[in-house]
N, C-alpha and C positions, 0 to 999 in steps of 0.2 A: 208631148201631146197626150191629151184625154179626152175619153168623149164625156159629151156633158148633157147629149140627147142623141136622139137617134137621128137630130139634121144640123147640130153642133160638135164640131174639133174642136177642143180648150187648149191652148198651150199657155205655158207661165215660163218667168226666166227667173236667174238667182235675184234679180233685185225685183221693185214692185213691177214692171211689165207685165201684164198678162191678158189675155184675149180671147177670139174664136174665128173658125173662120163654117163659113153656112156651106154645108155639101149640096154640092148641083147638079143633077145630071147632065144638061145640057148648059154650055157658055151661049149666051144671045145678046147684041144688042142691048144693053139696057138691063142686064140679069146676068150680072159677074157677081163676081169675091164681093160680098160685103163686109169692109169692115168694121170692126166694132171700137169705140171708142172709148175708155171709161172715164166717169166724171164724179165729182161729187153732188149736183143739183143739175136736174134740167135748164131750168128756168134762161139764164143767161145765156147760155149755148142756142136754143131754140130762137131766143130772139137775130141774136148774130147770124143765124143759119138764112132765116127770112132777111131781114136787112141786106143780106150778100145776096141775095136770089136762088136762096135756097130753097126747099119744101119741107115740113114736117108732114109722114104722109101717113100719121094713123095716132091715136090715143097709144096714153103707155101701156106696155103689154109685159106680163111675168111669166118668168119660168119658174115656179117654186121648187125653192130654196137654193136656186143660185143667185137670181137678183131682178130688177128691172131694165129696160129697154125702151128705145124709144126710135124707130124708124126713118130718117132723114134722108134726102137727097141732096147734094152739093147743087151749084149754080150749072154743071157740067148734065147733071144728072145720074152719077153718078150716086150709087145706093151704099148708104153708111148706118149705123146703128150707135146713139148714144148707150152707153150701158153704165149699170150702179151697180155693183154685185151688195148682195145681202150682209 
């Protein structure tokens, strides 16, 4: 595990796996674990995400110089983040 910000854990494994998870103060309803997913391209993920009854809930957003992000919720409602690192 590394921190990657001051509201992101990063861990990596010996193969390509690797991720984050969002620190919370409080578990609620609706504002658990997010987690992060990495991808090569938005584009085709987002569509699939809507088509399933998912949400894309915000424009893409950066952490500079680790990568990009992009906000989703599953059909569940459940909060996920596509990620691209740099």
């Amino acid at each position: 595990m590394h921190d990657v910000s001051e509201d992101l854990l990063g861990f990596s494994t010996p193969g390509d796996l690797g991720g984050g998870f969002l620190r919370m103060k409080t578990v609620e309803p609706g504002n658990s674990a997010v987690l992060h997913v990495e991808v090569l391209e938005f584009e085709s993920y987002t569509d699939k995400v809507t088509q399933l009854g998912g949400k894309v809930l915000s424009d893409i957003e950066e952490i500079p110089g680790y990568g990009i992000f992009l906000p989703i919720t599953d059909p569940d409602g459940n909060h996920l983040t596509l990620w691209r690192p740099v």
